[in-house]
C-alpha positions as CSV (number, residue, x, y, z in Angstrom):
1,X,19.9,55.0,-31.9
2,X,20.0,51.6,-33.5
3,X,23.0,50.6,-31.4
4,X,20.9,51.9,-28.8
5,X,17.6,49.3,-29.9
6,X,19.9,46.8,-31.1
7,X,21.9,46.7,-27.6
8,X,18.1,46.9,-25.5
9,X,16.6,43.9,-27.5
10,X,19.7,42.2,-26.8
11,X,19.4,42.8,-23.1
12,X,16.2,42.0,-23.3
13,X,16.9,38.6,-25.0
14,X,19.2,37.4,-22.5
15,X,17.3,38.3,-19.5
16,X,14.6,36.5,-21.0
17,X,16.7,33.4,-21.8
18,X,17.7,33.6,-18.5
19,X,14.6,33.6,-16.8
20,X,13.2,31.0,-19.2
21,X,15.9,28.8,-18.0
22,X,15.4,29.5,-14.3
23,X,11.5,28.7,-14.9
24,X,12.3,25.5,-17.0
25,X,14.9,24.4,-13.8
26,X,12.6,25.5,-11.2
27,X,9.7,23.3,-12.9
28,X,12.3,20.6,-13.4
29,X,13.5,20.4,-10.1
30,X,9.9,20.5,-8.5
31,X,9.1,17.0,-10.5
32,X,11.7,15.7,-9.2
33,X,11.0,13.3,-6.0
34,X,14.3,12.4,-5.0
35,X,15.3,9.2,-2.7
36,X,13.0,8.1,-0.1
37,X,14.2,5.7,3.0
38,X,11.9,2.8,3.7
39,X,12.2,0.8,6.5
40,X,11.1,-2.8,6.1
41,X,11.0,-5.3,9.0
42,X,13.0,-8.3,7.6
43,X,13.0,-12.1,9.4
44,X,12.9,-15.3,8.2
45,X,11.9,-18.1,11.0
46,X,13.7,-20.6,8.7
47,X,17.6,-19.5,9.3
48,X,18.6,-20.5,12.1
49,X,19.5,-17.3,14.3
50,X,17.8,-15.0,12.3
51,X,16.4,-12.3,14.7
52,X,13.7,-9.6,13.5
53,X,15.2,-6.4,12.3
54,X,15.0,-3.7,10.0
55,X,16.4,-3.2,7.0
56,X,16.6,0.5,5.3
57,X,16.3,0.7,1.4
58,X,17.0,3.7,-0.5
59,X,14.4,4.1,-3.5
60,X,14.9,6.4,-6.3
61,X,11.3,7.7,-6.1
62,X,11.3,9.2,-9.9
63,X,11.9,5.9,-11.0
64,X,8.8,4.3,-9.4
65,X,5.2,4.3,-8.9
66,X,3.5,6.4,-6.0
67,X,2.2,3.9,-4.4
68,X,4.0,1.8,-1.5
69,X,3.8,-1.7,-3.7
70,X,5.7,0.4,-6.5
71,X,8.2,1.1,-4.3
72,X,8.3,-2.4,-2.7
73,X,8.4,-4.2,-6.0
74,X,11.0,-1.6,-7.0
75,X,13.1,-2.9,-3.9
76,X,12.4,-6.5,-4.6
77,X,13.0,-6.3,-9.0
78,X,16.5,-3.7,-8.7
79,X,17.4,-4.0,-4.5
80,X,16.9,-6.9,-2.7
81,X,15.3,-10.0,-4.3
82,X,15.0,-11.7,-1.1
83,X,12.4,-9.4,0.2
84,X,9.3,-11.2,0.6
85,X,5.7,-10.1,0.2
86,X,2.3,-10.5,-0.7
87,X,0.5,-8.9,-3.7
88,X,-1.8,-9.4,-6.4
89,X,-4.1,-7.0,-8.2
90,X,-2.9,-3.9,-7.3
91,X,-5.7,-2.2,-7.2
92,X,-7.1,-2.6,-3.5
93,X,-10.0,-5.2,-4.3
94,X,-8.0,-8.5,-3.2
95,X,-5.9,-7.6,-0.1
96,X,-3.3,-9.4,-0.6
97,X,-0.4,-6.5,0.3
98,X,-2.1,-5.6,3.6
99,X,0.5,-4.8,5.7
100,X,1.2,-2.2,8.7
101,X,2.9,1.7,6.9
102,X,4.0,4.1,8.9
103,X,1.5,2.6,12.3
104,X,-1.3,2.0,10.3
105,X,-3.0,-0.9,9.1
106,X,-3.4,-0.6,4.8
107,X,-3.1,-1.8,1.7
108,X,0.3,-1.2,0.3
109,X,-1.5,-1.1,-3.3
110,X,-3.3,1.7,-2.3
111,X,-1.2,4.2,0.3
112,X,0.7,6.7,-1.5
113,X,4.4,7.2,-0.7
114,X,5.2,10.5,1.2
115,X,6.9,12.3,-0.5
116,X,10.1,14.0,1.5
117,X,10.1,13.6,5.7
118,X,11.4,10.5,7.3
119,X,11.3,7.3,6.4
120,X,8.7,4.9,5.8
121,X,8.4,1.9,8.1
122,X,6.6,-1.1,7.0
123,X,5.9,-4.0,9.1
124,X,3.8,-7.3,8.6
125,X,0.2,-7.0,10.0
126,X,0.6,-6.6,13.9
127,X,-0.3,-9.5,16.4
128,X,0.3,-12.6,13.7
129,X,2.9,-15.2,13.3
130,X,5.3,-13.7,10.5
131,X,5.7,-16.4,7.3
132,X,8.8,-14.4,6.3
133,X,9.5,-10.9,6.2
134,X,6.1,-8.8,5.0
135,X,3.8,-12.4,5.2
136,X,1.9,-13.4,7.8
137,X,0.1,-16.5,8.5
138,X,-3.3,-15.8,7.6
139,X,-4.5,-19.4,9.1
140,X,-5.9,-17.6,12.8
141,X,-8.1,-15.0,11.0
142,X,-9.7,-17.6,8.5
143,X,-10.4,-19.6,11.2
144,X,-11.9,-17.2,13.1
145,X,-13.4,-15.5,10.1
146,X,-15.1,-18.9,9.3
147,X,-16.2,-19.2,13.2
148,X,-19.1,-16.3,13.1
149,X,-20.8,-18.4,9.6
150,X,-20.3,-14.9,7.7
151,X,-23.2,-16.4,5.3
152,X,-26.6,-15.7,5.0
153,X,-28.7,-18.6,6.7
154,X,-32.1,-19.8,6.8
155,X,-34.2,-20.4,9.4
156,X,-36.1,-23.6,7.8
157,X,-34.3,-25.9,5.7
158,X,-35.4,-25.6,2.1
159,X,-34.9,-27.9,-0.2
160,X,-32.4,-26.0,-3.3
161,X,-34.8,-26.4,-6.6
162,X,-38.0,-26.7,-5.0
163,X,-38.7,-23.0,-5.0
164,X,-37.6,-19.6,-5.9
165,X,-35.8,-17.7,-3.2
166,X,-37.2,-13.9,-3.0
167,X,-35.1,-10.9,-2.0
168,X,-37.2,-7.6,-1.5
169,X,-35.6,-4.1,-1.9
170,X,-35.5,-4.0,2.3
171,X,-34.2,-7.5,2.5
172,X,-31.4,-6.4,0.0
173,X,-30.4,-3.5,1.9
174,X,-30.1,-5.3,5.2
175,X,-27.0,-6.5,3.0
176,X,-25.4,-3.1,2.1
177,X,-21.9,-2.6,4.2
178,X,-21.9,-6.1,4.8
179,X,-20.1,-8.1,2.1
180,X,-17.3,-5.7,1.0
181,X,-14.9,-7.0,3.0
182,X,-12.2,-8.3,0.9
183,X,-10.7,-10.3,4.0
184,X,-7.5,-8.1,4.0
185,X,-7.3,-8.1,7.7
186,X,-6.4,-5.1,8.5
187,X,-9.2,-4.0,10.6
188,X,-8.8,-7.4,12.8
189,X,-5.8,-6.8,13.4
190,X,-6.3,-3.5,14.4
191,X,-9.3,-4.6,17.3
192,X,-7.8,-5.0,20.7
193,X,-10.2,-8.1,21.1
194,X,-9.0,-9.4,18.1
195,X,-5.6,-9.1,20.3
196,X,-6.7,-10.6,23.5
197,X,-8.6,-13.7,21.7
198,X,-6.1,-14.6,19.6
């Protein structure tokens, strides 16, 4: 009878081991990521015979952050240092990493890397000369930006210090949706008339 109890807790002991273990692998394996593809478009107007083309990196996606940037930076600090972008705060207020993912227009900061699936492609921001690589020349869109006098204007001339300028509740809201913009261009590049008139 106590072989009997001794050899049942046993059994019991092992098939709980064992399914401890497959629970502990199972868990393990789920947090795992793996290696995502990414696509970059890669040309530099500089070298002479460089063509536009692109370049597929394989990123070790439990080794980086879930963003797109992590993974670029990731490409650019342990891949490829010659891989050429813009970025700054990281947190989707400055727009410096806008940039075209997978067809859309989007801050690289702020797009999360799909996990699994085919790979990502990432071009510049469509319909603007390319700097190198992920940049693009910004100049057009300032221009043009700077063309519709995005400021709030007057309609007589006052002089600054000779009176107190008054904004009602109603005056203020006139303003709401209006000055978020953080000139990332991604919608403007994204307008077909932004296209045609450029």
């Amino acid at each position: 009878m106590v072989a009997a109890v001794s050899a049942k807790k046993s059994f019991f002991l092992a098939t709980y081991s064992l399914r401890y273990a497959f629970v502990r692998c199972a868990a393990t394996a789920s947090s795992k990521k793996g290696v995502k593809k990414f696509d970059i478009y890669r040309w530099n107007p500089e070298v002479k015979g460089d063509k536009p083309r692109l370049q597929t990196y394989d990123v070790d996606l439990d080794t980086c952050g879930p963003m797109v940037l992590d993974a670029l930076i990731k490409i650019k600090n342990d891949i490829d240092p010659t891989l050429t972008f813009r970025r700054s705060c990281r947190e989707g207020i400055c727009g410096s990493c806008a940039m075209n993912i997978d067809g859309k227009n989007t801050l690289a900061c702020i797009c999360k890397i799909e996990v699994g699936g085919k790979a990502t492609k990432i071009y510049p921001l469509p319909h603007m000369y390319v700097v190198k690589d992920l940049v693009p020349d910004m100049c057009l869109f300032y221009e043009q930006y700077k063309s519709v006098q995005p400021w709030l204007q007057k309609k007589a001339d006052v002089k600054l210090g000779d009176k107190q300028n008054l904004q009602s509740i109603e005056d203020r809201k006139k303003l709401d949706g209006l000055y978020e913009c953080i000139l990332c261009a991604c919608c403007s590049t994204s307008c077909p008339s932004y296209w045609w008139n450029s």
